[in-house]
N, CA, C and O atoms as CSV, one atom per row, in Angstrom:
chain,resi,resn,atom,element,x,y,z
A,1,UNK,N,N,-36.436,-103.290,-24.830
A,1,UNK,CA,C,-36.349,-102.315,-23.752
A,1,UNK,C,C,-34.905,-101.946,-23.467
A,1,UNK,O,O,-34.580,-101.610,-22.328
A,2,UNK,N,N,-34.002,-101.999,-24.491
A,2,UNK,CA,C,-32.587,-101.855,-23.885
A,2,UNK,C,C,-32.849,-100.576,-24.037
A,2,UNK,O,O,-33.839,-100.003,-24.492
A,3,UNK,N,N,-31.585,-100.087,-23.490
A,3,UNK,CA,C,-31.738,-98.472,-22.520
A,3,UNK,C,C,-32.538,-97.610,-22.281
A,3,UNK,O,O,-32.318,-96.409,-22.122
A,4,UNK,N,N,-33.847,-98.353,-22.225
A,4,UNK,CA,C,-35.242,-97.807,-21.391
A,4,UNK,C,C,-34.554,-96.827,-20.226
A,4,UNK,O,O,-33.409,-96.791,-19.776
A,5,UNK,N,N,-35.413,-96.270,-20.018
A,5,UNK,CA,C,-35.624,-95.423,-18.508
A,5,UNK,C,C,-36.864,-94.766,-18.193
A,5,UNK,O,O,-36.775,-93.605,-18.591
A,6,UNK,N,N,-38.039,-94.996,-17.629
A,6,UNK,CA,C,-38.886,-94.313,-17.750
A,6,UNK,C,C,-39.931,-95.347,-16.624
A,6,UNK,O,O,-39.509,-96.142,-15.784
A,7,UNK,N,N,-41.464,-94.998,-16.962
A,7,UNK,CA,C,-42.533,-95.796,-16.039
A,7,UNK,C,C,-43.379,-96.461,-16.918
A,7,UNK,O,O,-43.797,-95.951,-17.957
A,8,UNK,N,N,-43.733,-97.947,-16.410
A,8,UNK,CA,C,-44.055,-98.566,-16.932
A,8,UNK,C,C,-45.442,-99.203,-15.859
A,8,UNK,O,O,-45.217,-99.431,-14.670
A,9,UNK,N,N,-46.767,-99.420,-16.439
A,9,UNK,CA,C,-47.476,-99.875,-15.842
A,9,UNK,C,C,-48.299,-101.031,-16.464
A,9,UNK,O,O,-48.856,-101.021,-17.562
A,10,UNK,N,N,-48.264,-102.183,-15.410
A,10,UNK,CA,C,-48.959,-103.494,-15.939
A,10,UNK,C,C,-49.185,-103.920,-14.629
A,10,UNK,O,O,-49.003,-103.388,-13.534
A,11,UNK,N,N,-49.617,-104.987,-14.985
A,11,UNK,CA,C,-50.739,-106.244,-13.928
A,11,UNK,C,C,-49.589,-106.999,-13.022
A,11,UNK,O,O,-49.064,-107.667,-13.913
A,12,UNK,N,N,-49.069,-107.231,-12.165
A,12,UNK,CA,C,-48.400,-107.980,-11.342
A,12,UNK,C,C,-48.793,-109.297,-11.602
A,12,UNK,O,O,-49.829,-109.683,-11.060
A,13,UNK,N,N,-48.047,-110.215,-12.468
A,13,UNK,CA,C,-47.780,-111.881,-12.419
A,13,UNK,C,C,-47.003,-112.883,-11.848
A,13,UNK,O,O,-47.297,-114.078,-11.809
A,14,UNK,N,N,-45.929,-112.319,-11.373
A,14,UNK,CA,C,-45.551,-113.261,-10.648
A,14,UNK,C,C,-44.707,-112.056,-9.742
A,14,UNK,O,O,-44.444,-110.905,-10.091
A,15,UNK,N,N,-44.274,-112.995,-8.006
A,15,UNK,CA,C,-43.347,-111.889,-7.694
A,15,UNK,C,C,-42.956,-112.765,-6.419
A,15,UNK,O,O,-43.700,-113.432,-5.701
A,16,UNK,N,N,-41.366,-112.545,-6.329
A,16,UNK,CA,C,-40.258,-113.520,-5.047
A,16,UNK,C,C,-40.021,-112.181,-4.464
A,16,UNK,O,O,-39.538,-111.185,-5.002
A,17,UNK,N,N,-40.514,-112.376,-3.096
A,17,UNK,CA,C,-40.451,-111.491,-2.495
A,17,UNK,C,C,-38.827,-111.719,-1.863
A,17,UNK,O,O,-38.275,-110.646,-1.620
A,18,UNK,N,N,-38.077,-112.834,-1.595
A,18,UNK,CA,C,-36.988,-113.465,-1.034
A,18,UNK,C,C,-36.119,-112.409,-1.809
A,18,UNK,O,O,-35.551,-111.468,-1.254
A,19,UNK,N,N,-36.076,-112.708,-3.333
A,19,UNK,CA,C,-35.153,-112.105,-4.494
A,19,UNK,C,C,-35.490,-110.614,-4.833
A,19,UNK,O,O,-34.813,-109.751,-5.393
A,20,UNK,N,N,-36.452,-110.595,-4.438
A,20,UNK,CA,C,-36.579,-109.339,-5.367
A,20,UNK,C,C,-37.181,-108.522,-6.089
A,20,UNK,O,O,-37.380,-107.308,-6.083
A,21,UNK,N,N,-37.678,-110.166,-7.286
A,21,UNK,CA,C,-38.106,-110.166,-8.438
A,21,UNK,C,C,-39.750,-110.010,-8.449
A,21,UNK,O,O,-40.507,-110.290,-7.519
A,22,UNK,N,N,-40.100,-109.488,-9.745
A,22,UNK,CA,C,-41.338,-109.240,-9.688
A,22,UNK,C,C,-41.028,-109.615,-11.581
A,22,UNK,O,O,-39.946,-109.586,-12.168
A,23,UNK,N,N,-42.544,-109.977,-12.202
A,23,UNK,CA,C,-43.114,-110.231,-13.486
A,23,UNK,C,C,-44.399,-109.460,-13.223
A,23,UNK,O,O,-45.316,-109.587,-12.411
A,24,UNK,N,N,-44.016,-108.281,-14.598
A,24,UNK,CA,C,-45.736,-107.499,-15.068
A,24,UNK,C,C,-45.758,-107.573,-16.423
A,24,UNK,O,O,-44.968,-107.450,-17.359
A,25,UNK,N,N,-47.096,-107.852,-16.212
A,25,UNK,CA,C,-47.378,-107.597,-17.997
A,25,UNK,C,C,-47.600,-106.036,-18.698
A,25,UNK,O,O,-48.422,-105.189,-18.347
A,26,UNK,N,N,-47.111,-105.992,-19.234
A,26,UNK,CA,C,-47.257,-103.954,-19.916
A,26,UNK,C,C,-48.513,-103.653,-20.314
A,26,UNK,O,O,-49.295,-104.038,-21.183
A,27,UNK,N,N,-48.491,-102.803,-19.377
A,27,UNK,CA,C,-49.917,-102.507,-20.276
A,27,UNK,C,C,-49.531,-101.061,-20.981
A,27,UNK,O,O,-49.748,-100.909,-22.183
A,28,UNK,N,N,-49.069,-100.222,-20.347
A,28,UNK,CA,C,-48.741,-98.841,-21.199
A,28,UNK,C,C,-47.873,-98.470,-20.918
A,28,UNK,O,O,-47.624,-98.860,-19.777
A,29,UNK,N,N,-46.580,-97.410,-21.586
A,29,UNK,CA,C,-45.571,-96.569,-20.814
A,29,UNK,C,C,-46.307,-95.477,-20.615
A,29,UNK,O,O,-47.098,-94.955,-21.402
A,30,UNK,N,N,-45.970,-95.095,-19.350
A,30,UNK,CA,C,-46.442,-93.889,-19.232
A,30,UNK,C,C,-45.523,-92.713,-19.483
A,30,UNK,O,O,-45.863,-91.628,-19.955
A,31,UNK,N,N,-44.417,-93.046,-19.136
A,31,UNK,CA,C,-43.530,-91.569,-19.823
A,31,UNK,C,C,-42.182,-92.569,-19.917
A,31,UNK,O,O,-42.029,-93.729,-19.536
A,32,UNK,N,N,-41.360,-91.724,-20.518
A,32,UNK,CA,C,-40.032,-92.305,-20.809
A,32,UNK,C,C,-38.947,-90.692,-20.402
A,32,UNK,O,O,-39.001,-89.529,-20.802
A,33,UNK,N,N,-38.335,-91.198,-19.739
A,33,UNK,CA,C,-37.408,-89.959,-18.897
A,33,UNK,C,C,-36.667,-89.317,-20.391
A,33,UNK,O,O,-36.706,-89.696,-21.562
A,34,UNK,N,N,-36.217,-88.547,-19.923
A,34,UNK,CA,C,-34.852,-87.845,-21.020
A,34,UNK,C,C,-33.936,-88.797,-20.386
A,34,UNK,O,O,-34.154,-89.220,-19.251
A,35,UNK,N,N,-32.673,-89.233,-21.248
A,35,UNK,CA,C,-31.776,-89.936,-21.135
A,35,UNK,C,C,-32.358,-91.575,-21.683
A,35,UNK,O,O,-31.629,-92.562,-21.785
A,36,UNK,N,N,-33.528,-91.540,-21.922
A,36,UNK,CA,C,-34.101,-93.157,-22.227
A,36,UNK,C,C,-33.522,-92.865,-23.529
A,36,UNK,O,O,-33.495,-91.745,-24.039
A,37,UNK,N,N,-32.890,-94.325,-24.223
A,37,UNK,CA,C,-32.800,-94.218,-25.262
A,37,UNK,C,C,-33.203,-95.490,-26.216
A,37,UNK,O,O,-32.663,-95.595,-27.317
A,38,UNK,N,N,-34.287,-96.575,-25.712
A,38,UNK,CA,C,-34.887,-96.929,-26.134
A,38,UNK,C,C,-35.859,-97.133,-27.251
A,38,UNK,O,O,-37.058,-97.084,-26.978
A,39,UNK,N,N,-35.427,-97.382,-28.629
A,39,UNK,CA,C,-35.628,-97.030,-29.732
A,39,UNK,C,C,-37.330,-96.985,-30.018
A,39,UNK,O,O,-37.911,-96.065,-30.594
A,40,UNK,N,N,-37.752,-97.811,-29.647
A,40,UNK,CA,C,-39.457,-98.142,-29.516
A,40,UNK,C,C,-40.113,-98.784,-28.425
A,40,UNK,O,O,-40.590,-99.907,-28.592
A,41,UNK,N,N,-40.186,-98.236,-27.394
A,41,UNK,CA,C,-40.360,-98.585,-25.973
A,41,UNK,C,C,-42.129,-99.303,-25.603
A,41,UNK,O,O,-42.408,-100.031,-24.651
A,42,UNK,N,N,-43.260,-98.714,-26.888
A,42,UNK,CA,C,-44.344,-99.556,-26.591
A,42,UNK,C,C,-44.146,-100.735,-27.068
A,42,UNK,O,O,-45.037,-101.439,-26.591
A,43,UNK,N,N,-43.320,-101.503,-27.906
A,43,UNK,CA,C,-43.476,-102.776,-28.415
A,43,UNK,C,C,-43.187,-103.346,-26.773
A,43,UNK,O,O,-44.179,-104.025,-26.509
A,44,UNK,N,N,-42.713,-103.348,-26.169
A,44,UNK,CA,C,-42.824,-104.200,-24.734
A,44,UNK,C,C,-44.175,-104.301,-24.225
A,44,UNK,O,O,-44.367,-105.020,-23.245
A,45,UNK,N,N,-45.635,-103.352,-25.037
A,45,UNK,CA,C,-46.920,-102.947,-24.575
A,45,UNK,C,C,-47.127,-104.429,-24.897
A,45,UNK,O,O,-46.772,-104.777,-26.023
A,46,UNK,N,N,-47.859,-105.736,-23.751
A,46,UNK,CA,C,-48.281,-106.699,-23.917
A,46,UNK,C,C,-47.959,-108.189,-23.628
A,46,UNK,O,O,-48.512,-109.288,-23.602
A,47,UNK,N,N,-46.680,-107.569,-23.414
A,47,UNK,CA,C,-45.396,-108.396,-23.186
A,47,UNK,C,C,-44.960,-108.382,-21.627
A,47,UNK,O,O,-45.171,-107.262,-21.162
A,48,UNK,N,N,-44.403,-109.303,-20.647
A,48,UNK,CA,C,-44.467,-109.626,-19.686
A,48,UNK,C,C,-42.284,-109.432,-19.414
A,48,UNK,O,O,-41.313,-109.842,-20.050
A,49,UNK,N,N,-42.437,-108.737,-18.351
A,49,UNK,CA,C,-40.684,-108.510,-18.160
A,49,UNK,C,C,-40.524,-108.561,-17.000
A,49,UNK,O,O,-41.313,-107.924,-16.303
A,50,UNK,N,N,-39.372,-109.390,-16.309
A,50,UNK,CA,C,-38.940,-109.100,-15.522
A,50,UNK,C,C,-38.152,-108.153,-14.517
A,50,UNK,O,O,-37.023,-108.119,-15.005
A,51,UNK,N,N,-38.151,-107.574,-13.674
A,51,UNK,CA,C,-38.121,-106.464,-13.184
A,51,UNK,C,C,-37.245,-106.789,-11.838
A,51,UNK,O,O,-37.509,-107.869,-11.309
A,52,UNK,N,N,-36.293,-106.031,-11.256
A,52,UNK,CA,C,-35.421,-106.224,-9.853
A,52,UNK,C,C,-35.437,-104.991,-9.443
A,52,UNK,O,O,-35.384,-103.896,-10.003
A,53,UNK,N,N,-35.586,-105.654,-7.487
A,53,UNK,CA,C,-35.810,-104.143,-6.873
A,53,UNK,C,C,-34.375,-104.396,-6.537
A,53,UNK,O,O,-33.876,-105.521,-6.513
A,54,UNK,N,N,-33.699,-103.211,-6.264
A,54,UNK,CA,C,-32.395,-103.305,-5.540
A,54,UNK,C,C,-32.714,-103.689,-3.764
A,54,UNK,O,O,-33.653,-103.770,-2.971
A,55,UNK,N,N,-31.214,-103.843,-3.830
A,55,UNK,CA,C,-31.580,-104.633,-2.034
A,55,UNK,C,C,-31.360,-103.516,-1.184
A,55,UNK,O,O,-30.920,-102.402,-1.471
A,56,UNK,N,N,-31.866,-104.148,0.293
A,56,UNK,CA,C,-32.242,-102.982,1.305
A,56,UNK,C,C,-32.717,-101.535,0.964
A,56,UNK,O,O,-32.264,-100.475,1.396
A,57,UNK,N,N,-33.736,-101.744,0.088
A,57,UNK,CA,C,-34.379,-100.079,0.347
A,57,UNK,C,C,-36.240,-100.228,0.725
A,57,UNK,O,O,-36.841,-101.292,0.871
A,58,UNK,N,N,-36.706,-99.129,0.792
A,58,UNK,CA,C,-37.821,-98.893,1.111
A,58,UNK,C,C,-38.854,-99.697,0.190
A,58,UNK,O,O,-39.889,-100.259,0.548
A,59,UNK,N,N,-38.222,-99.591,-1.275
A,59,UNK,CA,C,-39.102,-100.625,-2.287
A,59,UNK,C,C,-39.344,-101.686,-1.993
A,59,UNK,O,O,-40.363,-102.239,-2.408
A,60,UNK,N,N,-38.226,-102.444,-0.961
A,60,UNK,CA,C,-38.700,-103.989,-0.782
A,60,UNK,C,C,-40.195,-103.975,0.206
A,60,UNK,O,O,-41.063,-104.827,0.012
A,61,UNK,N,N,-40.347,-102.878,1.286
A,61,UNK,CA,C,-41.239,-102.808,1.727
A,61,UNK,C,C,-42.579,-103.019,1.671
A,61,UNK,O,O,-43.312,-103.650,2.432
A,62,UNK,N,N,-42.932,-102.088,0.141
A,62,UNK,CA,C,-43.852,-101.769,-0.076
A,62,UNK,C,C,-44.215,-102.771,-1.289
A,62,UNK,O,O,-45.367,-102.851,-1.717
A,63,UNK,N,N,-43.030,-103.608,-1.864
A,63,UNK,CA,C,-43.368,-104.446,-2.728
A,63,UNK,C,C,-44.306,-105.947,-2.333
A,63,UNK,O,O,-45.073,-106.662,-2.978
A,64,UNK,N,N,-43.623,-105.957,-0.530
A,64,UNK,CA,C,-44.065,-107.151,0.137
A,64,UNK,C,C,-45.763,-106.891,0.277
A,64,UNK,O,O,-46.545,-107.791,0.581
A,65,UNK,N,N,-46.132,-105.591,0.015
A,65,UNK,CA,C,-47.978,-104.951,0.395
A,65,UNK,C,C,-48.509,-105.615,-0.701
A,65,UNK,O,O,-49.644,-106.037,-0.478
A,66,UNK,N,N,-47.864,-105.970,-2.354
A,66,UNK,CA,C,-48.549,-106.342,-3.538
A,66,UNK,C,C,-48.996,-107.733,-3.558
A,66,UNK,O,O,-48.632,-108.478,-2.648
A,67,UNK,N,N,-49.522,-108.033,-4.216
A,67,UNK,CA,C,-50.575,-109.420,-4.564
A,67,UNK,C,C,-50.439,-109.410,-5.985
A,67,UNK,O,O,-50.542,-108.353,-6.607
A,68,UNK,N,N,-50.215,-110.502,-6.552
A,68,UNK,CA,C,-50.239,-110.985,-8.056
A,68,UNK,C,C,-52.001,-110.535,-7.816
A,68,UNK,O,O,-52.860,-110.692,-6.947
A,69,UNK,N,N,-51.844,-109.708,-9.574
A,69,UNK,CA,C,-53.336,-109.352,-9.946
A,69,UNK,C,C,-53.164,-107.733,-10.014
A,69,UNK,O,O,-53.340,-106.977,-10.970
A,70,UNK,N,N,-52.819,-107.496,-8.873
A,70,UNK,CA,C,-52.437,-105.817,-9.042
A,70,UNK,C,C,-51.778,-104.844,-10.345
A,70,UNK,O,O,-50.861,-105.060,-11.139
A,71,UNK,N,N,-52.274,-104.225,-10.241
A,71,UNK,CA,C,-52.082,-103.122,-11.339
A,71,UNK,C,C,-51.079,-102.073,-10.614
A,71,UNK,O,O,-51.493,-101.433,-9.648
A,72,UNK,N,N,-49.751,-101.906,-11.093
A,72,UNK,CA,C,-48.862,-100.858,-10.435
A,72,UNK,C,C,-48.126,-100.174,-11.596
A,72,UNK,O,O,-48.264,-100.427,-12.792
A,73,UNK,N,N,-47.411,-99.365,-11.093
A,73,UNK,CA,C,-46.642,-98.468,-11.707
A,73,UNK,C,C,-45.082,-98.911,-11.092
A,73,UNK,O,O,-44.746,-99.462,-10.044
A,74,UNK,N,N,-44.284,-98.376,-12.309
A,74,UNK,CA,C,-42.885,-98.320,-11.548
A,74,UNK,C,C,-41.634,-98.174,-12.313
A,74,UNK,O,O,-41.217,-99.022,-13.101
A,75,UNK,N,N,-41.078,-97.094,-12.051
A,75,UNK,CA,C,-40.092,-96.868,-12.276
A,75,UNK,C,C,-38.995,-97.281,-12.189
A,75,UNK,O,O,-38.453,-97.569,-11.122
A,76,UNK,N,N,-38.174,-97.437,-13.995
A,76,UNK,CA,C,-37.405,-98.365,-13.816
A,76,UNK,C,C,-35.868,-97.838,-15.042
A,76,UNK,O,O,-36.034,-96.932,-15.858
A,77,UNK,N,N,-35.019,-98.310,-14.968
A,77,UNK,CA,C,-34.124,-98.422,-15.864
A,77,UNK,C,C,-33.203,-99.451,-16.347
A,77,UNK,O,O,-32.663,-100.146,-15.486
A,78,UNK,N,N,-32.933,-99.666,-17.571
A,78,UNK,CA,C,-32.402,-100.892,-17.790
A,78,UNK,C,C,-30.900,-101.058,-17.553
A,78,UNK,O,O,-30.146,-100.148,-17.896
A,79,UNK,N,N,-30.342,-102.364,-16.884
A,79,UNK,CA,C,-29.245,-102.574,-16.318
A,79,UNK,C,C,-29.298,-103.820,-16.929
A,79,UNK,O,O,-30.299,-104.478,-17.212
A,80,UNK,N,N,-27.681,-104.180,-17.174
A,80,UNK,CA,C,-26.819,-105.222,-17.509
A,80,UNK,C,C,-28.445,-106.274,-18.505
A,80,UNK,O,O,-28.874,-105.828,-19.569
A,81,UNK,N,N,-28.941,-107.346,-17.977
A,81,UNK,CA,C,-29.290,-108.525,-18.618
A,81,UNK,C,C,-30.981,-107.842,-18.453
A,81,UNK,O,O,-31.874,-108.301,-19.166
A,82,UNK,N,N,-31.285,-106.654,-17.384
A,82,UNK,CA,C,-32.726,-106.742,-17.378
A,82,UNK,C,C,-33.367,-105.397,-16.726
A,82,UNK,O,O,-32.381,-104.749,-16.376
A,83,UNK,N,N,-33.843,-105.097,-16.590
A,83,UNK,CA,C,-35.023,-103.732,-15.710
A,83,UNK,C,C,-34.589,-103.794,-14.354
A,83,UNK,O,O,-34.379,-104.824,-13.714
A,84,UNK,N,N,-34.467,-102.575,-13.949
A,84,UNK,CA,C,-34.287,-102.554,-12.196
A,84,UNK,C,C,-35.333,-101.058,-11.721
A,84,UNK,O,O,-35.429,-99.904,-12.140
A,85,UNK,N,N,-35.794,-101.635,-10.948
A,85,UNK,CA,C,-36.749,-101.074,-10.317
A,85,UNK,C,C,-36.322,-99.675,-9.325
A,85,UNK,O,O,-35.900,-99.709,-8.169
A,86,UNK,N,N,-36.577,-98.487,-10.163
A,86,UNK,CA,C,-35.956,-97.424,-8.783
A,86,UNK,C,C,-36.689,-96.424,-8.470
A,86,UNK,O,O,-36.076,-95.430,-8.081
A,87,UNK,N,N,-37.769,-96.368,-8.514
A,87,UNK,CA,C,-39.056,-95.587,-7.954
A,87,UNK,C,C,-40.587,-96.114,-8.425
A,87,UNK,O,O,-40.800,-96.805,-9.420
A,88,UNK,N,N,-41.415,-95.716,-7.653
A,88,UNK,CA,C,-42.712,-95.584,-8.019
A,88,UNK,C,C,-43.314,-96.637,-7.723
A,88,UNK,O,O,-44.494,-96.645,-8.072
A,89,UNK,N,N,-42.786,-97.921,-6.985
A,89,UNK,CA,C,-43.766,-98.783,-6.612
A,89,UNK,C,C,-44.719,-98.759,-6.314
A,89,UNK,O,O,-44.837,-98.431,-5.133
A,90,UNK,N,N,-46.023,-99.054,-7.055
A,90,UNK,CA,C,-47.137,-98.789,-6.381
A,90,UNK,C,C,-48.068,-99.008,-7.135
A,90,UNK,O,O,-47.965,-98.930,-8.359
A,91,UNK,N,N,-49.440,-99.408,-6.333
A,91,UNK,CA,C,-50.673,-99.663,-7.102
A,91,UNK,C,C,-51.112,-98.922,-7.948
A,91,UNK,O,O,-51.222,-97.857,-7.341
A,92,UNK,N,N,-51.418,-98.776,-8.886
A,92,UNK,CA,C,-51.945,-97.997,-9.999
A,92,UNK,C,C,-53.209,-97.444,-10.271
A,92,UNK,O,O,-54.188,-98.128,-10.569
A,93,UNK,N,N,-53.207,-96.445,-10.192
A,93,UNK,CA,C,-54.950,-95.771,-10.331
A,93,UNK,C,C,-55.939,-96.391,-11.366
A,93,UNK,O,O,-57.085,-95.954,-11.463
């Protein structure tokens, strides 16, 4: 997933609401922005990644509403060691 940018939707497995952090498993990309430059972005399809919301915004909010098990969406781009979370939190249709 290095220089991913795009939405990614999987199952919620683990998630510290204290930190941040959230673990989903992939289930599909749904789009990949222009500027992604991520050479093959479904091989992450299956595979479980860690994900960071940035601090003090509205995402932490709505991240605290999720339950491991959930199916969400979310927009993300890759930074330094891992994925950071910058739109689209949310349960998944």
């Amino acid at each position: 997933m290095k220089d991913f940018k795009g939405i990614l939707v999987g199952k919620l497995t683990t998630k510290n609401d204290d930190k941040g952090q959230l673990v989903i498993k992939v289930e599909s990309i749904k789009r990949s922005w222009n500027g992604s430059k991520a050479e093959d972005p479904k091989q992450a399809i299956g595979k479980s990644l860690m994900l960071q919301l940035p601090e003090k915004t509205r995402l932490r909010e709505n991240f605290r509403g999720l339950k491991v098990g959930d199916a969400i969406e979310v927009g993300t781009f890759q930074i330094e060691a891992g994925l950071r979370i910058v739109e689209l939190l949310r349960k998944a249709e």
